[in-house]
N, C-alpha and C positions, 0 to 999 in steps of 0.2 A: 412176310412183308417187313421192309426195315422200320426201322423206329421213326424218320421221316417220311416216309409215307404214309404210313399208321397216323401223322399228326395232323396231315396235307389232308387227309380225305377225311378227317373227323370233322376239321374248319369247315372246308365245303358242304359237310352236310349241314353244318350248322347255316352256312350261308342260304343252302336252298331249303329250308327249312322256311328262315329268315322271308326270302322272295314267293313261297307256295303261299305263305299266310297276308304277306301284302299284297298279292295281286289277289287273294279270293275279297278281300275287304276291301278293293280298288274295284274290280271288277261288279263286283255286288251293289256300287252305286247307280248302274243301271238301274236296278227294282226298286232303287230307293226314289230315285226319281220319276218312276214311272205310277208307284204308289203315293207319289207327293211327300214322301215321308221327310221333312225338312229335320225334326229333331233327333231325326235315325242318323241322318246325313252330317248333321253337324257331330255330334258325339264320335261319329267313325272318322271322321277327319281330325277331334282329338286325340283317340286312339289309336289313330295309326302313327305318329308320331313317335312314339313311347318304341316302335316293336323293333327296330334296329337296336336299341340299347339293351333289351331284354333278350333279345337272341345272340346281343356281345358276348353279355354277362354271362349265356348257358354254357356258350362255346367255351370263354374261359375255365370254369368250373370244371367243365369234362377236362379239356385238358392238362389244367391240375393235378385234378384228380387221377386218372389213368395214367398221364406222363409226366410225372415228378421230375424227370430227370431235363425237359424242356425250361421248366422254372429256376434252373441254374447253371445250367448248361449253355454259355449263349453261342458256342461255333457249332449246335445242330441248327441252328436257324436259317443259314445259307442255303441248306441241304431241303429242310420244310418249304422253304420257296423255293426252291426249283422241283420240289417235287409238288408242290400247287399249284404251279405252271403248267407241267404237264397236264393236268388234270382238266386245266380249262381249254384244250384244242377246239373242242365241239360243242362249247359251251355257249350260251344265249346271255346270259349277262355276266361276262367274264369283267368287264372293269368293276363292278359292282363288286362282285367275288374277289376282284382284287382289294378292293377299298375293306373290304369285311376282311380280307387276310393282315391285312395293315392293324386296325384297330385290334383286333384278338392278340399279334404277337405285340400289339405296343403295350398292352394291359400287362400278359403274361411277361412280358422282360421289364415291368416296373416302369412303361410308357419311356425307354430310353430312346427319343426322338432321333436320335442324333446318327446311329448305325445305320445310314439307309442302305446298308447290303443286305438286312436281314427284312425290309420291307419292300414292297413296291412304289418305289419313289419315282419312277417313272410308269406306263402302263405297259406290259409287256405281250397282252395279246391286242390285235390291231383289232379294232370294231365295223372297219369299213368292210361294206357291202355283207354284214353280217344279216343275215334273216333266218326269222324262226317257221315252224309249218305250217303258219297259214302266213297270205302277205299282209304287210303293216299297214300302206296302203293300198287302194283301190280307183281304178280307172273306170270315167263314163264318158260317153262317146255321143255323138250327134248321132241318133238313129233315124232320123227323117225328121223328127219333130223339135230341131233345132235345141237352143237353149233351156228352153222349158222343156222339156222331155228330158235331158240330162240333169237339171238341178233337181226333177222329178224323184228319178231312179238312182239319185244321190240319198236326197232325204228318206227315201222309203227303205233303202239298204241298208237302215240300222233297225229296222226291224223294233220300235219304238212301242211297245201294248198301250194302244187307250186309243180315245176319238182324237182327231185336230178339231178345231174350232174352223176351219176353213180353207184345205189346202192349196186349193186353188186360186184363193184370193192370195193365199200367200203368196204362191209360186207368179204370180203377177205382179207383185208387190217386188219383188225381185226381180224381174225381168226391170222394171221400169225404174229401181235403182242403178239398174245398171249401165241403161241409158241415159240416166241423167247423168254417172259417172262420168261416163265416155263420149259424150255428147253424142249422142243416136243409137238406134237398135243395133244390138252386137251381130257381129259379122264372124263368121267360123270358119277357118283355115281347113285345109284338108287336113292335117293333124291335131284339131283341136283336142283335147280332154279334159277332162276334170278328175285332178287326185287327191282322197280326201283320206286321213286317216282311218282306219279300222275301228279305232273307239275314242266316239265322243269325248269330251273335258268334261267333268261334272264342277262343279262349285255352286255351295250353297243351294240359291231355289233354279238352277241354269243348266244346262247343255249346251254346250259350246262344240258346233261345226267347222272342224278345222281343215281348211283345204288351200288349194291350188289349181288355179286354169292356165292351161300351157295353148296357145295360140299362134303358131308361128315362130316369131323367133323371141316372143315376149313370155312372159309367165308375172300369172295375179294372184298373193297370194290374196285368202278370205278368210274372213270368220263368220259363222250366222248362230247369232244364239237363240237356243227355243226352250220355250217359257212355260208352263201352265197358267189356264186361269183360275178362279175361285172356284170352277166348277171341276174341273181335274182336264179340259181340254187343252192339247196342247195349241201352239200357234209360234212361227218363227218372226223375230219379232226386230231384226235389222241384217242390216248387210253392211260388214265392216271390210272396210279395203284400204285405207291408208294405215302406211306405216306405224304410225301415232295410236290410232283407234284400235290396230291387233295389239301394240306393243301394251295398250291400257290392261285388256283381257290378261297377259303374261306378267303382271306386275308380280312382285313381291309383295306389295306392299297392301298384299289380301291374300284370303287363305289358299291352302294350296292345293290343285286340284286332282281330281279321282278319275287316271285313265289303266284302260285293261293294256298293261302292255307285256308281251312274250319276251320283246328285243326291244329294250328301250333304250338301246344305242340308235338304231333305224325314227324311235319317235323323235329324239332330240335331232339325228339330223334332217327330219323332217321340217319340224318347227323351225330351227337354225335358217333353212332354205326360205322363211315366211319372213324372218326377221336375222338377218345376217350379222347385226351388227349388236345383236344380246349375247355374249357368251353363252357358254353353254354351259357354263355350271350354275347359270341362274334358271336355265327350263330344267335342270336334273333337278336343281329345288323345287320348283313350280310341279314339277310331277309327286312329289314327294318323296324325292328319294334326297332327301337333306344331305346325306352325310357323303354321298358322290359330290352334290354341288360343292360342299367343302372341298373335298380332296381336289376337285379341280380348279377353284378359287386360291387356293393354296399355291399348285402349280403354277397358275398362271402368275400370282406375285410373287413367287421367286422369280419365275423368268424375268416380270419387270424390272425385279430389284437388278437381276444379273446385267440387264441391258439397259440402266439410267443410272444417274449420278447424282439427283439431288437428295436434299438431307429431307429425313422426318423434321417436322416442326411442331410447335403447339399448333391447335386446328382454331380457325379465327370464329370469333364470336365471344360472348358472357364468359367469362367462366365458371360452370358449374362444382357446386357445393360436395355433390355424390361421384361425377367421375373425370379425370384425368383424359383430356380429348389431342388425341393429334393427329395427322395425316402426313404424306407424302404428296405434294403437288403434284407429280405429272401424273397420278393413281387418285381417280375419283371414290376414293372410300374416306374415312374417320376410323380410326383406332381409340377403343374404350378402354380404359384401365379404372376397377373401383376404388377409390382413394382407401387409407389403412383407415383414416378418421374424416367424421363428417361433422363443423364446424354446426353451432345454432343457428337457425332452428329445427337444423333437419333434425328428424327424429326415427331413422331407419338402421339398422345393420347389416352388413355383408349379405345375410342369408335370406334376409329381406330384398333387398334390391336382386339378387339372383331369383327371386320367385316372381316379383315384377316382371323381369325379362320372359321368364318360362309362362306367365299367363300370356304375355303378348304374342308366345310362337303358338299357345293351343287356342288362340280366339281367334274369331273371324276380324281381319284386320280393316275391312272394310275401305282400302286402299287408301286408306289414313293414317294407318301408322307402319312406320318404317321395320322391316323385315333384318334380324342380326344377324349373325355367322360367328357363334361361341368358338373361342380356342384354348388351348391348354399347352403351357410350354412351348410358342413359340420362340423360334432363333432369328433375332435382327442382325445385319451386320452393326456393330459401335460405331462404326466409325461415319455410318450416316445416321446419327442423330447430330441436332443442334444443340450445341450446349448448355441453350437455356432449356429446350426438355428436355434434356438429361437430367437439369438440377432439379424442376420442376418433379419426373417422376422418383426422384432420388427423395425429396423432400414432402412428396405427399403418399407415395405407395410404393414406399420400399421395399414391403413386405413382400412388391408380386412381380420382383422384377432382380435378376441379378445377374453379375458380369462375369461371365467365364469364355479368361483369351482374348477373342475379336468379337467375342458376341454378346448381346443384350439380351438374356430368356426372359420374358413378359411368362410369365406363371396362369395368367388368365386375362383373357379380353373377351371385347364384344367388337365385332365389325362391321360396319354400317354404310350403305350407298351417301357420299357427301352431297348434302342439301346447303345452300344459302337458308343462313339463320333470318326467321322473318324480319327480326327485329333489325338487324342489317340490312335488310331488302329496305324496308319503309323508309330507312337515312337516308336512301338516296333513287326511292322512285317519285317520279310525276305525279301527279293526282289521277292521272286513269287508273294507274298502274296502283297505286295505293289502293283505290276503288276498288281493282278486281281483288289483289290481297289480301283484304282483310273482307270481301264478300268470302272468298275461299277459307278463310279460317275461320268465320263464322259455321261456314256448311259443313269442315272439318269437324267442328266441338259438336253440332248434329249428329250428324251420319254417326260418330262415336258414340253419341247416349244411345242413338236410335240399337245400338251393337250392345248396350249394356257396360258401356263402357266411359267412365268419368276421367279425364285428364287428371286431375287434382291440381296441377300447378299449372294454371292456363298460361303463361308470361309467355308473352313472345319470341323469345328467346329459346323457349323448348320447341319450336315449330320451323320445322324449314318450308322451301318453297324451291321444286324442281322446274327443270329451262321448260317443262311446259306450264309453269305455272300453277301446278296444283301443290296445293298447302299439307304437310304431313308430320304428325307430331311423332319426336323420338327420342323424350325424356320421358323415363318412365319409374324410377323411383314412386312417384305418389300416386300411382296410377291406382284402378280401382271398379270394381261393379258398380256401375251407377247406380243399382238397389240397396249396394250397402251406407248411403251417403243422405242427407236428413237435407233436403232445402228449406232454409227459412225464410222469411221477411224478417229484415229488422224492426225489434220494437220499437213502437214509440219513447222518446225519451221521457222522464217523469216529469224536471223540472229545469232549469238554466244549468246547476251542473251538473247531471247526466249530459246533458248536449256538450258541455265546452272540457268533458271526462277526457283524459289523453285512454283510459282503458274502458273496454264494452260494460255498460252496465246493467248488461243483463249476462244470462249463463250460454257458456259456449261448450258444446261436446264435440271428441276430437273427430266428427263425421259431420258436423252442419257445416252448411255450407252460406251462403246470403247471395244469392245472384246480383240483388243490386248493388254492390259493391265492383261486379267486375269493369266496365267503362273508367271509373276513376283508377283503382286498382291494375289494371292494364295496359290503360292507353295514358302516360305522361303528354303527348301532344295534343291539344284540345279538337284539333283536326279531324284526325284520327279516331279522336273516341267521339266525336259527332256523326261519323261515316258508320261506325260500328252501330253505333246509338242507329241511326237512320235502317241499315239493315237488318241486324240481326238485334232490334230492340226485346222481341222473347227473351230474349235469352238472357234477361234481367230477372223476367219472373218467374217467380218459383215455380207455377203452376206447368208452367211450360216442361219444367225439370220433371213435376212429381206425375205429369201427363205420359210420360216418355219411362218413368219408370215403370207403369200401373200396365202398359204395351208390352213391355220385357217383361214384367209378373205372371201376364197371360201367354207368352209364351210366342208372340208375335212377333216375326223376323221380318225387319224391313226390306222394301225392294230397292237396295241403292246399288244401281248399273254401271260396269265398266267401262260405259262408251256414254258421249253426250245423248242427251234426252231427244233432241234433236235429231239424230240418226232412227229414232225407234219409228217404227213402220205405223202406230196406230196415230203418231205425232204427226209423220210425217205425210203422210198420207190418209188425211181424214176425208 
């Protein structure tokens, strides 16, 4: 066997190495959820995270080690990808295998971005109408017993071990949302069916039924998530059908979910067909396969850049202390750069704020906080920046950023879906709209503790607010376990000057915290922090804080739902 082939079939072993052990701990969240095991569940959703870089790093090392002559030799490179090409004819996740052939030779040639003849810079095997041996999804039919006999022998097809709580009430409970959807009892076309994927979504304490009813010349997609109770019985607990309410389920901006897939080309264009207008390097994340999502977020902003003209700018809002923010208008993202130095009083370093980012990818995000996309060595064209950021990153993070030719290589970033900064929102909403905003950031800094998780720098200004309205923080420097953090009351003052002291006069350690401080601290408009005051007034007292951490100590994972409360079937149908 030549020297490039010997190097083409070592990668791929590594690659399906890589794929046998994520799918046995994808797949495996079946039993985890069927034995309720919430903290098995959460642990394998940090661990699987990790196992792409660990299976990089193996690949590298073997071939190193065995083929010394790879590591300086860069015109056998061409020859390595076309002979990994071949390899993937018959293969089940060949863009994967591609994306894993990319990172091993970018390591092994010293990450030289720039040769993309010796990478897959574009995808070279086509994924359509790829399937693996059994199908991805599955069809159910009207057998006489209409609707309810189909949604029936949908939910019993995953073969689920334990009691339900009530199948039948549920299976009614559905039917009669469906009606209320459509205004009267469904009607079934000679061709009706129902196509649902082969395996459930798991996240967190949930099961998420992912499908599609084809009727004629329409198609719905659905979701129906099924729950346990306290007592381990299941029960399916809404039925989601707008756009809005599945697109909640596939957010980012929570952790990401555990499906069995063979061909996860066929799941994503699954899902894509449910939600056509999410990329689809955002469901290769959501599955947890990260580092495809990248590669395909990558792609697609090069093509944007190739087909528009306007310039990067600084990104509007505050400007923060930790990083360097800017974006391209016609491209709803933000680009993160960490500044070389951090002005008082911040008190973190480089390696600091990189570990804040990395707790934020292994916690449950609780659709709270904003989801990144880390890169290394990206190539801008120069000549679409603004010259004000250009000076800007010239003059605060030069270290991570330098000009060779026509291009601007940023050394490291974070990439983020762009949010309206709330603090900009409230300048110029209404008073409804204020209203619902800071109810939402109040339920934001909740749902967060209830996660174990403390903002540290509540300012408004770390908090966006997306076109549907929900609040999402994504400043994360001061971030932090809300168990490692001391809420106090402030003490009483002793005499006239302690009270008119400009500095505290009692002791402050660098984890207390004073709740009652946040309303003045916060909210500069008196409005504003009356509304906040009005709602979210807990959140003043400490007790409320050390009540939420005493929940996280036991080990108690909150029920906070992807879809309105409103939708849920026990709500809605009492």
């Amino acid at each position: 066997m030549k020297l490039a082939e010997q190097i083409a079939a070592e990668i791929l072993r590594g690659f399906d190495k890589h794929y046998r052990i994520f799918r046995d701990i994808s797949s495996a969240a079946k039993d985890r959820f069927e034995r309720a095991d919430w903290a098995a569940s959460r642990e394998a959703g940090r661990t699987r995270i990790h196992f792409y870089d660990q299976r990089v790093r193996e690949a590298v090392d073997l071939v190193s080690d065995r083929f010394p002559l790879a590591t300086v030799e860069e015109l056998i490179w061409p020859h390595v990808k076309q002979a990994y090409f071949q390899l993937l004819y018959e293969h089940r996740q060949p863009e994967c295998a591609e994306t894993f052939f990319n990172s091993v030779a970018c390591r092994v040639l010293d990450r030289r971005y720039y040769r993309n003849e010796y990478i897959f810079w574009r995808p070279a095997i086509s994924t359509e109408y790829l399937t693996g041996g059994e199908p991805d999804y599955r069809s159910f039919y009207d057998r006489g017993e209409g609707l309810r006999g189909a949604l029936r022998d949908v939910v019993l097809s995953y073969e689920l071990r334990g009691q339900w709580q009530d199948l039948e009430r549920d299976l009614d409970r559905l039917e009669r949302a469906v009606a209320e959807h459509f205004g009267g009892p469904w009607t079934s076309d000679v061709d009706f069916q129902i196509q649902v994927l082969s395996s459930l979504f798991y996240r967190n304490k949930a099961a998420y039924l992912c499908g599609r009813a084809r009727n004629g010349y329409r198609e719905y997609p659905f979701v129906v998530p099924i729950l346990k109770d306290e007592q381990g019985a299941m029960f399916l607990d809404a039925l989601l059908l707008s756009p809005q309410d599945i697109g909640r389920v596939f957010s980012l901006a929570r952790a990401y979910c555990m499906v069995d897939m063979e061909v996860p080309a066929a799941f994503v264009q699954f899902v894509s067909s449910m939600l056509p207008r999410k990329p689809r390097s955002e469901i290769y994340t959501l599955v947890g396969l990260q580092k495809q999502g990248k590669t395909l977020f990558y792609r697609d902003m090069m093509l944007h850049l190739k087909h528009s003209s306007d310039c990067f700018t600084v990104a509007p809002g505050t400007k923060g202390m930790v990083m360097a923010v800017f974006t391209l208008p016609s491209f709803p993202y933000v680009f993160k750069v960490i500044r070389d130095w951090f002005p008082p009083p911040k008190d973190v370093d480089r390696a600091k704020v990189e570990d804040r980012y990395l707790l934020v990818k292994h916690h449950d995000r609780v659709g709270r906080m904003a989801d990144s996309l880390e890169y290394s060595h990206v190539a801008f064209p120069l000549e679409r920046f603004e010259p004000e950021l250009l000076a800007e990153l010239k003059s605060v993070a030069s270290s991570m950023i330098r000009i060779e030719g026509d291009q601007l290589i940023v050394k490291h970033l974070y990439i983020e879906k762009r949010l309206v900064p709330l603090d900009l929102f409230l300048q110029k909403s209404d008073e409804q709209r204020t209203r619902a905003a800071i109810r939402e950031y109040g339920n934001a800094i909740k749902e967060l503790a209830s996660a174990n998780i403390f903002a540290g720098d509540l300012l408004l200004k770390n908090f966006g607010i997306t076109r549907f309205g929900r609040v999402v923080f994504y400043d994360y420097d001061e971030i932090g376990y809300l168990t490692d953090f001391k809420f106090r009351r402030i003490p009483k003052a002793r005499d006239y000057d302690d009270e008119m002291s400009a500095d505290p006069w009692f002791s402050v350690g660098p984890h207390d915290v004073f709740p009652e401080q946040f309303p003045t601290f916060l909210f500069a408009d008196p409005k504003q922090r009356e509304i906040f005051m009005e709602l979210h007034g807990d959140l003043m007292d400490p007790a409320f804080w050390i009540a939420a951490q005493d929940r996280c100590r036991r080990g108690e994972q909150a029920d906070i739902f992807p879809y309105p409360e409103n939708l849920r079937f026990s709500r809605r149908f009492e």
